[in-house]
Every structure is written in structure tokens, then in C-alpha cells.
DSSP file (Angstrom, degrees, kcal/mol; ACC not computed):
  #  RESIDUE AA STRUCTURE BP1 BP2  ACC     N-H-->O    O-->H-N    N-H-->O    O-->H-N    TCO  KAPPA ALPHA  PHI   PSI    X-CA   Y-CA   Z-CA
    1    1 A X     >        0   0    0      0, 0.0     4,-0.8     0, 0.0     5,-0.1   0.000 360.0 360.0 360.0 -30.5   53.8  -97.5   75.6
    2    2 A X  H >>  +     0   0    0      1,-0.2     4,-1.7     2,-0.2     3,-1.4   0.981 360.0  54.8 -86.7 -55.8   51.4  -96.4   72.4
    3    3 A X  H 3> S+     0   0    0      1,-0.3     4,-2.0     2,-0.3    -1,-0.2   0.697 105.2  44.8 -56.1 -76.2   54.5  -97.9   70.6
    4    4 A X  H 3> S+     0   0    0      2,-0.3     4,-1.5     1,-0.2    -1,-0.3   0.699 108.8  59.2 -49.7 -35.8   54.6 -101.5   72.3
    5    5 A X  H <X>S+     0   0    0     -3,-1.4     4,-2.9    -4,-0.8     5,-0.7   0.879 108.7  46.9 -76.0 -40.0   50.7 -101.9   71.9
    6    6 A X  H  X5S+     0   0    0     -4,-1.7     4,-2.0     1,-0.3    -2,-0.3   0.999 111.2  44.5 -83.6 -54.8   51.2 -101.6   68.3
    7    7 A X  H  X5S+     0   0    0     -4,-2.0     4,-1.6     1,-0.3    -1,-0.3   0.784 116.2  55.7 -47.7 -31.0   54.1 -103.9   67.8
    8    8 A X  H  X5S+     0   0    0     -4,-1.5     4,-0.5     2,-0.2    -1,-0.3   0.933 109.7  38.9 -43.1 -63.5   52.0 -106.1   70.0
    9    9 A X  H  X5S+     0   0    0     -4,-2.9     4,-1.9     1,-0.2     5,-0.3   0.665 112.4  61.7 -99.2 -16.5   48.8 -106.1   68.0
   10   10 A X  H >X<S+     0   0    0     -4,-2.0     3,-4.6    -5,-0.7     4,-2.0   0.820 105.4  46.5 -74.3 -68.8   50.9 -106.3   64.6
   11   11 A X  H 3X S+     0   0    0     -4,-1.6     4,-0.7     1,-0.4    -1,-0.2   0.516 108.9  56.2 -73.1   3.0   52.4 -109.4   65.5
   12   12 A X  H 3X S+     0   0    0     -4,-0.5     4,-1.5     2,-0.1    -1,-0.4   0.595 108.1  45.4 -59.0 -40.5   49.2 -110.7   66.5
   13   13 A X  H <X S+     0   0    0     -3,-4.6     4,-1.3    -4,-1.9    -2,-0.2   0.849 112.8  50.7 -93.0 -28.3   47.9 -110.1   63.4
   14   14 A X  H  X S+     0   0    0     -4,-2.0     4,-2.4    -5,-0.3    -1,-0.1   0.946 109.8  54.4 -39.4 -44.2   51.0 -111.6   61.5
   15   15 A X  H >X S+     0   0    0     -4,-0.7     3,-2.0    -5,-0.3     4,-1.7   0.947 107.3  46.2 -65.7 -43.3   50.6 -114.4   63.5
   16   16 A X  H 3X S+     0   0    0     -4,-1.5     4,-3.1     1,-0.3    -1,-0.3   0.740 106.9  59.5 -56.6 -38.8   47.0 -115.0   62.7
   17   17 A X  H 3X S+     0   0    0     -4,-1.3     4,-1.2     2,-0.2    -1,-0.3   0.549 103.7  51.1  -7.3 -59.2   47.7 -114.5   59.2
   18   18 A X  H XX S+     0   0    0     -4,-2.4     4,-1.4    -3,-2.0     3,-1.3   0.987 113.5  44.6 -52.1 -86.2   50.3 -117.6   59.3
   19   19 A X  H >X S+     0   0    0     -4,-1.7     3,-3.2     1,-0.4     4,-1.1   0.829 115.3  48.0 -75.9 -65.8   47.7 -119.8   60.9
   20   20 A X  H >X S+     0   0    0     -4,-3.1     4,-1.9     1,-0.3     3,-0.8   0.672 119.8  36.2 -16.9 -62.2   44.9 -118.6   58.4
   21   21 A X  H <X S+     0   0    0     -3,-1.3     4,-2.3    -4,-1.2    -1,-0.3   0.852 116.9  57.4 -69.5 -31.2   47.1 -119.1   55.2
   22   22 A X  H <X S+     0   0    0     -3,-3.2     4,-2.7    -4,-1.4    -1,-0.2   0.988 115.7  41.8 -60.3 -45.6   48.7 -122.5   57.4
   23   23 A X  H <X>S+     0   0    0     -4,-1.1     4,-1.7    -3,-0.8     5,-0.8   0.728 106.8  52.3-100.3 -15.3   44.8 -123.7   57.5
   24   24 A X  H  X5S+     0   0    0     -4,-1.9     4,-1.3    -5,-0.4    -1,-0.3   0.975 116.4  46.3 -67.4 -46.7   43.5 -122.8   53.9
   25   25 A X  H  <5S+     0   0    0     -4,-2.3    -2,-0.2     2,-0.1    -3,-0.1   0.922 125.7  30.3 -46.3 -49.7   46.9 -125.1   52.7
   26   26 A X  H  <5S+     0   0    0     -4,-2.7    -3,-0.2     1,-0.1    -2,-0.1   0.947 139.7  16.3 -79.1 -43.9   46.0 -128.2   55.5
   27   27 A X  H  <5S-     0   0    0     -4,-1.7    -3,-0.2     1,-0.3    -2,-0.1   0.443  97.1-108.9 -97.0 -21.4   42.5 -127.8   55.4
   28   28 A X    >X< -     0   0    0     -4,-1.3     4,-1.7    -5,-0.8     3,-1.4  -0.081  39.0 -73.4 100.5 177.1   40.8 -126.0   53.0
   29   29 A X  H 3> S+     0   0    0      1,-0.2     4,-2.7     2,-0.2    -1,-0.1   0.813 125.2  61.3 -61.0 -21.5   38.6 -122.2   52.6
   30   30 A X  H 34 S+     0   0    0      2,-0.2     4,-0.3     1,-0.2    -1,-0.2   0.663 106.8  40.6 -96.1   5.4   35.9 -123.7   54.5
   31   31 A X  H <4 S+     0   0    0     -3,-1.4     4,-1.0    -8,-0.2     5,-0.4   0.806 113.8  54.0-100.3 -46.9   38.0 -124.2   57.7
   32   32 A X  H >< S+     0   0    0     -4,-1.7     3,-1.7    -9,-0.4     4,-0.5   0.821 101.6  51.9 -44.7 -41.5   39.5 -121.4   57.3
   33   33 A X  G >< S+     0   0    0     -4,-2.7     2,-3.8     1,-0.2     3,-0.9   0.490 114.1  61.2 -59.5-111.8   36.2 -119.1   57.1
   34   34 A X  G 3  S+     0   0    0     -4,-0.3     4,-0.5     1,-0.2    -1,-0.2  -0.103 101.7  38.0  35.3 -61.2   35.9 -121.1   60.1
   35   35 A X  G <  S+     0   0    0     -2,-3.8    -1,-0.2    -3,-1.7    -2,-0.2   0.274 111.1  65.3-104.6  10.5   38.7 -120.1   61.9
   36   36 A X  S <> S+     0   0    0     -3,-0.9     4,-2.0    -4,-0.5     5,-0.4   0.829 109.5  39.2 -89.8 -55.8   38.1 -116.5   60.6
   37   37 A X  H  > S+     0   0    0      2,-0.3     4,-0.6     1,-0.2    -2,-0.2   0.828 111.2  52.1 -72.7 -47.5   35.0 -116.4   62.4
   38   38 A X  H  4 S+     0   0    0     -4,-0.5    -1,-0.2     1,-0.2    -2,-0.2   0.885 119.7  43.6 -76.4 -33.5   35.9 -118.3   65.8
   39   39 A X  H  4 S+     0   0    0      1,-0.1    -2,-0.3     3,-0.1    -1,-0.2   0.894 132.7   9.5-105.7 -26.9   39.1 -115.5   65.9
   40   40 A X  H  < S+     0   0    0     -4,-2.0     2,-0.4     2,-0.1    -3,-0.2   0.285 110.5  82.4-111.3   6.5   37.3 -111.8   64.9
   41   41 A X  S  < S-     0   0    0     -4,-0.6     2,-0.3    -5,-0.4    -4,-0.0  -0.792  85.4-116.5-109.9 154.2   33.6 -112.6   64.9
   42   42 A X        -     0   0    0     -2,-0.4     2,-0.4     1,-0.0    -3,-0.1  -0.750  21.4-119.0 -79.5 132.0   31.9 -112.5   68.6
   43   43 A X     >  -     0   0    0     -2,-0.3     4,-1.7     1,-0.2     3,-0.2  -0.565  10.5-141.7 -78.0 139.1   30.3 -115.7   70.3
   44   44 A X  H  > S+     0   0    0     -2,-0.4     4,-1.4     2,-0.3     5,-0.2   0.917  98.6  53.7 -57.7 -53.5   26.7 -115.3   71.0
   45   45 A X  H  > S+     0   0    0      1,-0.3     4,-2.2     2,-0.2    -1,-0.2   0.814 102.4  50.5 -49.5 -45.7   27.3 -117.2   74.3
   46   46 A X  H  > S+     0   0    0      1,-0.3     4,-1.4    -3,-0.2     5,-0.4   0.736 111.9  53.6-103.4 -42.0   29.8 -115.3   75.5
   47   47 A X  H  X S+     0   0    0     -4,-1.7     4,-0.9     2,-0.2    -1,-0.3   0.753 103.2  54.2 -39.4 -39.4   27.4 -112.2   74.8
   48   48 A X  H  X S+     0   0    0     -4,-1.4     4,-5.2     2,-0.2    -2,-0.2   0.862 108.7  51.7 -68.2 -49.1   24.6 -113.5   76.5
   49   49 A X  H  < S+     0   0    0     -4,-2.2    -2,-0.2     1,-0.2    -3,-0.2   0.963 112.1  43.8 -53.8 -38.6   26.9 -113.9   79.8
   50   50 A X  H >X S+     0   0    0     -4,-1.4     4,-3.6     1,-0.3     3,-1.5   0.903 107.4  55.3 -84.3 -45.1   28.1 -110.9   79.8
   51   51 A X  H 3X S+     0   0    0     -4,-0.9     4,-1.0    -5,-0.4     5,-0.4   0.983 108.0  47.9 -46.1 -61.4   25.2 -109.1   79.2
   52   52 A X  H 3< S+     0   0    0     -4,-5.2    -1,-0.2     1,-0.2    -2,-0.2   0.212 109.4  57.4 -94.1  51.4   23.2 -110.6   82.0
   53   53 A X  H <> S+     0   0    0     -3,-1.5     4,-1.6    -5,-0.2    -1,-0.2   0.665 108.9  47.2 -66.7 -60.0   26.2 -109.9   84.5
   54   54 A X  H  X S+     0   0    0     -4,-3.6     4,-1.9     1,-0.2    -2,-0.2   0.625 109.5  49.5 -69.3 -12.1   25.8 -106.9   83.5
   55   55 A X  H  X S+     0   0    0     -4,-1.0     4,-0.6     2,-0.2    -1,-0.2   0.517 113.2  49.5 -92.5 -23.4   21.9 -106.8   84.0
   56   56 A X  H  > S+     0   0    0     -5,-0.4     4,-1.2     2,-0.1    -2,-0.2   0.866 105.6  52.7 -96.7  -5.9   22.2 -108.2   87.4
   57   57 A X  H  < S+     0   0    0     -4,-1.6     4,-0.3     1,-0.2     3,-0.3   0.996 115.1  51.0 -68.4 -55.9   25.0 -105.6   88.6
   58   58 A X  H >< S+     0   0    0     -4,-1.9     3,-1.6     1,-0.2     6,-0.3   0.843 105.5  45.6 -22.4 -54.7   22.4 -103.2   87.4
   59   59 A X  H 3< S+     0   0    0     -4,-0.6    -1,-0.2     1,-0.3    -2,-0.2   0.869 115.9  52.3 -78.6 -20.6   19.2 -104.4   89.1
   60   60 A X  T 3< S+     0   0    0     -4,-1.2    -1,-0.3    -3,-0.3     2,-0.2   0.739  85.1 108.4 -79.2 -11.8   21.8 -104.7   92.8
   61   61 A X  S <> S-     0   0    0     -3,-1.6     4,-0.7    -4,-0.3     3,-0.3  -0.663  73.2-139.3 -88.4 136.8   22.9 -100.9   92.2
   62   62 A X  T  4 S+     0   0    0     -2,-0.2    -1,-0.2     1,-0.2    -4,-0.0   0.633 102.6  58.8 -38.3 -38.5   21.2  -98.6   94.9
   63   63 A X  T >4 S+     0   0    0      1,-0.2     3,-2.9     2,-0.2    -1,-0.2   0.946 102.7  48.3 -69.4 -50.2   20.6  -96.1   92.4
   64   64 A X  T 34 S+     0   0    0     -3,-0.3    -2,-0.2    -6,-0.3    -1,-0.2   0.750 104.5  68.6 -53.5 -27.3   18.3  -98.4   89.9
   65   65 A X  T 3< S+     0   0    0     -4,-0.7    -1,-0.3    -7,-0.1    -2,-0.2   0.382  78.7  85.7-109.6  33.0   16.6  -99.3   92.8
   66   66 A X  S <  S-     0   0    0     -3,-2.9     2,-0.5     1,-0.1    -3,-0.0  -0.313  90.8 -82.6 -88.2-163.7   14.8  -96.0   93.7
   67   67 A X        -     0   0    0     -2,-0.1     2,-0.7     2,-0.0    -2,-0.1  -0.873  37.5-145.7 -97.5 114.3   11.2  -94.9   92.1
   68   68 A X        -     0   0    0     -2,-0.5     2,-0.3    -4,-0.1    -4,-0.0  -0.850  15.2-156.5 -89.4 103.0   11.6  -93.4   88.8
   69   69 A X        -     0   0    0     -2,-0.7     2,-1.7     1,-0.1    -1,-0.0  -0.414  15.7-130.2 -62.3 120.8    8.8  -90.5   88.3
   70   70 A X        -     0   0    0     -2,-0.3     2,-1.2     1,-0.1    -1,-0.1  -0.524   9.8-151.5 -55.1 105.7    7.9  -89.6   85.1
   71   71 A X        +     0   0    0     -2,-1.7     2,-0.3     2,-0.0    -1,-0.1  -0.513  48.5 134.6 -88.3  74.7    8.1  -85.7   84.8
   72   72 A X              0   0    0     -2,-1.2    -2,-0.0     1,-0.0     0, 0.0  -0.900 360.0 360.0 -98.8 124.2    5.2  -85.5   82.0
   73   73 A X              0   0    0     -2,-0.3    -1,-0.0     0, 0.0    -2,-0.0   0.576 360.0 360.0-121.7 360.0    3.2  -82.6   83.5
């Protein structure tokens, strides 16, 4: 299985490789950073969503929603 993930993620990374080196030829370095950035770098947006998913699953969990006492005595 460990085995398959890795042959997986290598030819994923070939593949990306291709297109990179395909888009510095067709397009030039500054599409490429480009497409360097749109494929390992994170979208801000897509950060934001997820975060406040996750901030409203929070504020609905039973637990979050008791009274937290400080214990400073």
C-alpha cells in the first residue's frame, strides 16, 4: 500500500515536472512561477473557507458551548 502511494505521488510529481518544463518552453519563467505557485503554494481563499467551517463546527460543539472558569485562585 506504502508502496503504491509512492509510485503514485512520483508520477505526480514527474508529471508536474513535464508541464512545468512544457510551460517555461510555450510560455515563459513568468508563467511558469505561475503555475508553480497555483500547483504547491496554498490559496488564501480556500484557507479562509475552511477555516470558518471549521470555526462554525466549533462554536455548534456541545462542549465549546459550556462556561469556561478560569481556575486562577
Amino acid at each position: 500500500m506504502a508502496f503504491t502511494c509512492l509510485v503514485i505521488i512520483g508520477i505526480k510529481f514527474v508529471s508536474d515536472l513535464v508541464l512545468i518544463s512544457v510551460t517555461v518552453f510555450r510560455a515563459g519563467p513568468a508563467a511558469a512561477a505561475a503555475l508553480i505557485a497555483s500547483l504547491y503554494l496554498y490559496n488564501q481563499s480556500t484557507y479562509q473557507r475552511i477555516m470558518r467551517k471549521h470555526n462554525k463546527k466549533r462554536n455548534r460543539d456541545p462542549e465549546d458551548q459550556q462556561e469556561r472558569v478560569p481556575l486562577h485562585l
